[in-house]
KENUNU-564000 format. One line per 10 residues: number of its first residue (from 0); for each residue x, y, z of C-alpha. Coordinates in steps of 0.001 Angstrom, whole numbers. Layout:
N
NUM = X/Y/Z ~ ...
END
This chain:
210
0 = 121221/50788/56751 ~ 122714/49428/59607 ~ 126224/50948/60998 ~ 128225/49433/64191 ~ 130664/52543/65764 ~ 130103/55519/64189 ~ 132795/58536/65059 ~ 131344/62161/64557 ~ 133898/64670/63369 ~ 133852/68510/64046
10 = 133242/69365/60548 ~ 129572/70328/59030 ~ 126918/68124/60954 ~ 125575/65748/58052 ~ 122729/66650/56513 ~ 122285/64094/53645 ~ 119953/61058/54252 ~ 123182/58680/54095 ~ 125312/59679/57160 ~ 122290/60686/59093
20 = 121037/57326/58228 ~ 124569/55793/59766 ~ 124120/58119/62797 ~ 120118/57153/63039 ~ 121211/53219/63410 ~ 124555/53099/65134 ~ 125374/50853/67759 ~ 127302/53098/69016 ~ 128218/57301/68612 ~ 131773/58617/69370
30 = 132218/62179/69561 ~ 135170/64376/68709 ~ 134623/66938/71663 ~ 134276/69739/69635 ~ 130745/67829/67895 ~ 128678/66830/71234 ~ 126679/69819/71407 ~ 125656/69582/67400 ~ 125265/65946/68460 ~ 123538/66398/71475
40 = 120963/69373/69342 ~ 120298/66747/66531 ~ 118385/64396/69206 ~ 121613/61578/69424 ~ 123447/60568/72845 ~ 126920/60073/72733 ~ 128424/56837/74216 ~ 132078/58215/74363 ~ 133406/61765/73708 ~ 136880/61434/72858
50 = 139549/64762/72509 ~ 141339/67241/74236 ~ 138700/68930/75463 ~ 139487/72228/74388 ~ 136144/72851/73049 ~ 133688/71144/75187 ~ 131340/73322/76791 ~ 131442/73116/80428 ~ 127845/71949/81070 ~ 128254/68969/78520
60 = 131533/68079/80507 ~ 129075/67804/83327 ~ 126725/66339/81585 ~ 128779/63331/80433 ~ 131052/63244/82877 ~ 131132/59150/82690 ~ 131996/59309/79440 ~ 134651/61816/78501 ~ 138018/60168/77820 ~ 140694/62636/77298
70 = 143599/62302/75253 ~ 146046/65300/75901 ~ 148274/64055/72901 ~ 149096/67089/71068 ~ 150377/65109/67861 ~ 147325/63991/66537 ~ 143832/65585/66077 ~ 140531/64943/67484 ~ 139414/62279/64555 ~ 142393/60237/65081
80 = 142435/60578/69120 ~ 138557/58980/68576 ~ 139919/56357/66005 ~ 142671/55119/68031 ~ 139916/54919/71232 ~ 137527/52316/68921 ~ 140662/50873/67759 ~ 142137/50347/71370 ~ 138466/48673/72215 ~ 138624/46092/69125
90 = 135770/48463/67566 ~ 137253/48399/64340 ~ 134239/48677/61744 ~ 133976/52484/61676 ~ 132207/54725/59702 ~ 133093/58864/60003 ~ 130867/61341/59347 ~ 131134/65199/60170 ~ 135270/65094/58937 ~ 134352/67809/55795
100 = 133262/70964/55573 ~ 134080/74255/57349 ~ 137908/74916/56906 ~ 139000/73507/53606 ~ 142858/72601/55696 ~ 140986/70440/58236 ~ 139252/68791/55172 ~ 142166/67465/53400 ~ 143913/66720/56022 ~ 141065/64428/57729
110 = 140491/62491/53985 ~ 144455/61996/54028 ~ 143858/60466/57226 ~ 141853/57407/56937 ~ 145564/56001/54561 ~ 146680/55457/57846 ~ 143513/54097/59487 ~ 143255/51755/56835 ~ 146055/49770/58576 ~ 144199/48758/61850
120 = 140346/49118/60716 ~ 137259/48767/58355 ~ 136716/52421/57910 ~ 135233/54783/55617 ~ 133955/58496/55456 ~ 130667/59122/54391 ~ 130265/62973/53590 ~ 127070/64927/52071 ~ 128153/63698/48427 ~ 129569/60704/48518
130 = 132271/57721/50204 ~ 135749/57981/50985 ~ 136821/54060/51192 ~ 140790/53616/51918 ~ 142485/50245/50596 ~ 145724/48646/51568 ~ 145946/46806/48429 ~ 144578/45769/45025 ~ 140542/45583/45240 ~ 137050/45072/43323
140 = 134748/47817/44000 ~ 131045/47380/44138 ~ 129513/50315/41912 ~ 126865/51356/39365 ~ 126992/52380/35892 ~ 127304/56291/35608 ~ 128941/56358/39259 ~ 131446/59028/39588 ~ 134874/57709/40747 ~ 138203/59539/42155
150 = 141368/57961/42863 ~ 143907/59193/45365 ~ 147186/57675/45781 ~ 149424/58405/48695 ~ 152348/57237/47591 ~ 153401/59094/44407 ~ 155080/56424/43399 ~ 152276/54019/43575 ~ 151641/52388/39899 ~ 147958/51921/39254
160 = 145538/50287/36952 ~ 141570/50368/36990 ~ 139352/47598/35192 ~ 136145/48512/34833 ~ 136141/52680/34392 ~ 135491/55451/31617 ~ 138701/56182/31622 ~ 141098/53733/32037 ~ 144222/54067/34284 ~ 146731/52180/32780
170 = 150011/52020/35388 ~ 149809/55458/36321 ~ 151829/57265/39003 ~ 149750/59270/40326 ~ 151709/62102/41388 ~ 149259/64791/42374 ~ 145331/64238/43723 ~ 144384/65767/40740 ~ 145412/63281/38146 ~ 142857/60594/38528
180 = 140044/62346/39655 ~ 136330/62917/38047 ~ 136462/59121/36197 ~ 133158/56895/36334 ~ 131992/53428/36501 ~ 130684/51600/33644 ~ 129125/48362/35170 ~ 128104/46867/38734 ~ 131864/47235/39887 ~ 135368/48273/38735
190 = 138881/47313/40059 ~ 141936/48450/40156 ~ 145421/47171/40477 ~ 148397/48044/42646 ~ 151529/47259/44857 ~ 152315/50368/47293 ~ 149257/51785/48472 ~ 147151/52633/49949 ~ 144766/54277/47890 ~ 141687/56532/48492
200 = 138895/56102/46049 ~ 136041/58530/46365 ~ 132377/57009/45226 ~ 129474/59760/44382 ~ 125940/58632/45921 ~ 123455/58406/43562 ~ 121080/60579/42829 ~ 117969/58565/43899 ~ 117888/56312/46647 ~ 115923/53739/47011
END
């Protein structure tokens, strides 16, 4: 399980074997400022901490001095201020972990995030359950029968169509998160079809892993 730049959130440190595995083989960690300490406690060094700094203890400001780069840029949070810092670097295969948990707001609003990362990285979100993947554009996504499978569309006027799921979509508008949620895979992959995305599809882990 190998991961290039992988950007901490302060959400719930990860405690599935997934995103700990990302964290465990990173090339590199970027921290929201608010995660270093919960970074630094799990036994992982930080190569950048990115953020306002409103939350970083003193001593860890001391600490990393070399490698604090704040971003006073009150229009964006801390999980974008660390995107746009890989992004700005060409470090643009990114994997987030930490985004969920705690306040339910923060939650949606960091998922809802990643339709706009989609447009200048490879980037997911890898939570205790499962994968949030973001897509531009019509895809093919590698799966497993039984998976369980979510769609999210950010534009409500988006018209989509899966191949390859329990329930087929069938040029749907999704107009609320709701509406295409809780479907599942049938074979080794599914697709689906559409024009004005992007789209946020949400893949369950399995339950064993190998």
């Amino acid at each position: 399980m190998s991961s290039k730049t992988v950007i901490l959130a302060d959400g719930s440190f990860p405690e599935h074997e997934i995103p700990l595995g990302y964290l465990k083989n990173a090339e590199r960690i970027v921290c929201c400022d608010g995660s270093a300490e919960n970074l630094l406690k799990a036994g992982f060094m930080p190569e950048a901490i990115v953020g306002d700094m409103d939350t970083l203890k003193k001593g860890i400001a001391r600490r990393f001095s070399d490698r604090i780069y704040r971003d006073k840029d009150q229009e964006t949070n801390d999980l974008t201020k660390a995107v746009r810092w890989c992004v700005r670097r060409n470090l643009k295969e990114i994997i987030i972990v930490g985004a969920t948990g705690r306040r339910e707001d923060h939650t949606i609003g960091n998922i809802s995030l990643l339709a706009e990362y989609v447009k200048d990285a490879d980037i997911v979100m890898v939570t205790d359950t499962g994968i949030f993947r973001p897509f531009a554009g019509s895809c093919k996504i590698l799966s497993y029968p039984g998976q369980q499978v979510s769609v999210f569309s950010i534009n409500p006027e988006n018209e989509i169509t899966s191949r390859g799921l329990k329930f087929p979509i069938k040029s749907m508008k999704i107009k609320n998160w709701w509406m295409a949620t809780l479907n599942e895979a049938v074979g080794k992959s599914f697709s689906l079809e559409f024009n004005d995305g992007p789209v946020i599809v949400y893949l369950e882990f399995p339950e064993q892993i190998s």
